[in-house]
C-alpha positions as a Markdown table, in Angstrom:
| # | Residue | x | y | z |
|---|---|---|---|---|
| 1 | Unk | 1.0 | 5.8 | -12.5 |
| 2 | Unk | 1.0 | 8.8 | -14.9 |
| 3 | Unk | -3.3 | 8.8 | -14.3 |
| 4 | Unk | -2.2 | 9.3 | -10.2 |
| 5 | Unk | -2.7 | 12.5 | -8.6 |
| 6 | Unk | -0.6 | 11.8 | -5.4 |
| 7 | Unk | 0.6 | 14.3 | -3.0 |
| 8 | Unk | 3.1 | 13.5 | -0.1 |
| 9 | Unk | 0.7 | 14.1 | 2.3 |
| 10 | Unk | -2.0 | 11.3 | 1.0 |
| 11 | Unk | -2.1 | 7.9 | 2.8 |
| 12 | Unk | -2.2 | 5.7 | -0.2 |
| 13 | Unk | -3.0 | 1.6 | 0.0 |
| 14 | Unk | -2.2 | -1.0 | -2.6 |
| 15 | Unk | -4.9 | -3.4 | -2.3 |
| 16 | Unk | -3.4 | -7.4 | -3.3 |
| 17 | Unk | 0.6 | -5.4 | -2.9 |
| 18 | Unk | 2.5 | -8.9 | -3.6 |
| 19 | Unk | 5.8 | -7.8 | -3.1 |
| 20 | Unk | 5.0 | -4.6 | -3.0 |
| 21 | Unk | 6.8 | -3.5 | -5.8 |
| 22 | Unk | 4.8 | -1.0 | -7.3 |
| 23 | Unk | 3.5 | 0.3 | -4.1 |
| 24 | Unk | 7.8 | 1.2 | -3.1 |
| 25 | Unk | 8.0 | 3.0 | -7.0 |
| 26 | Unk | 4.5 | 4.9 | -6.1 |
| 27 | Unk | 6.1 | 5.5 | -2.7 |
| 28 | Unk | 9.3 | 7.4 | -4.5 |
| 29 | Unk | 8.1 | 8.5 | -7.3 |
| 30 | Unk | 5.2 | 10.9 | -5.5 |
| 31 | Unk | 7.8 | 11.5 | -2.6 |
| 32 | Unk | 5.2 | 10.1 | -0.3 |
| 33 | Unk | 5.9 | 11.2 | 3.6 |
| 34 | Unk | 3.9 | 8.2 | 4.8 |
| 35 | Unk | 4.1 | 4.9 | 3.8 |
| 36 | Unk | 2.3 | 2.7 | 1.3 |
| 37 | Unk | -0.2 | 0.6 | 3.2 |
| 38 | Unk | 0.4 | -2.8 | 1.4 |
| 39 | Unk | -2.4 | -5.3 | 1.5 |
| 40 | Unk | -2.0 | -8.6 | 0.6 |
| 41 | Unk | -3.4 | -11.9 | 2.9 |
| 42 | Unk | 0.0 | -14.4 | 1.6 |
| 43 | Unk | 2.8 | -14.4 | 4.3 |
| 44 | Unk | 5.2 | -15.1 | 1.4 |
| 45 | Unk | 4.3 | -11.9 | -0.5 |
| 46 | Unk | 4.4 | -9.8 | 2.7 |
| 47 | Unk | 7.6 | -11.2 | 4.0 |
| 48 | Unk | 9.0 | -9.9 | 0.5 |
| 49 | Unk | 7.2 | -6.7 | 0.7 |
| 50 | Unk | 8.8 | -5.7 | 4.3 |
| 51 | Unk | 12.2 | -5.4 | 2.4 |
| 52 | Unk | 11.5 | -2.7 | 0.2 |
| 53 | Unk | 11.1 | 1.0 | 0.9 |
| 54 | Unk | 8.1 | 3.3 | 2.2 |
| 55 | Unk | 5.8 | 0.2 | 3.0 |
| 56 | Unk | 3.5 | -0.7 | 5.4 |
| 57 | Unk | 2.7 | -4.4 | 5.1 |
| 58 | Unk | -1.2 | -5.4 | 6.1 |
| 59 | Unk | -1.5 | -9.0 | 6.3 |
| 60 | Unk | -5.2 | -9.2 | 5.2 |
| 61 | Unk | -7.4 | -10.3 | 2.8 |
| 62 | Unk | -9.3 | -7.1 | 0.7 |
| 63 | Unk | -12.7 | -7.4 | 2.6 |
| 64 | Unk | -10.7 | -8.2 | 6.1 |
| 65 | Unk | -8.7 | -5.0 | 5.7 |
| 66 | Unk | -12.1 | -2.8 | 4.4 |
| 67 | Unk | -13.8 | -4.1 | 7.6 |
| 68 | Unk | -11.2 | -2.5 | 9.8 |
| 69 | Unk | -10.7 | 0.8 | 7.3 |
| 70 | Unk | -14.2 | 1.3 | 6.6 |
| 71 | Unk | -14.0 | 4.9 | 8.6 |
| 72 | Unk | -11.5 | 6.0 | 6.9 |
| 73 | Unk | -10.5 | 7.2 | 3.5 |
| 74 | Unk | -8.4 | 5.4 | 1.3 |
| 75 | Unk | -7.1 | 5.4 | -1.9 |
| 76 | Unk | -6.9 | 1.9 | -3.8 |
| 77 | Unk | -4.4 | 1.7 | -6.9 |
C-alpha cells in the first residue's frame, strides 16, 4: 500500500476482494469518502466482505465486472 497514491475523492476497486480485507485497510488508511468497490464472483467471500467497513461488494467475475465498467475509470489494486 505504501506504492498507492490514493486520495479520498478516488473511486478505487479491488478486483478478486475475498473478504475484503485489504480493500476496508485501503478504505481507512487513504480516508476514502467512497467506498471500495469489491469484486469477487464467490457468495461466501462477498457475504464476509459486507461486514467490514467502506465496501461495496460486486458479485462478479473480473471480465463480468469490466464488461459493465468498461466506460469508466478504475483503479485495480
Amino acid at each position: 500500500m505504501k506504492s498507492l497514491d490514493l486520495k479520498p475523492h478516488y473511486i478505487v476497486a479491488d478486483i478478486g476482494s475475498g473478504t475484503g480485507l485489504i480493500a476496508e485497510n485501503i478504505f481507512e488508511s487513504f480516508g476514502l469518502g467512497n467506498p471500495v468497490w469489491c469484486v469477487d464472483p464467490s457468495k461466501e467471500m462477498q457475504d464476509l466482505a459486507r461486514k467490514r467497513k467502506g465496501i461495496y461488494p460486486v458479485q462478479k467475475t473480473a471480465e463480468e465486472f469490466f464488461l459493465i465498467r468498461k466506460s469508466a475509470s478504475v483503479l485495480t489494486c
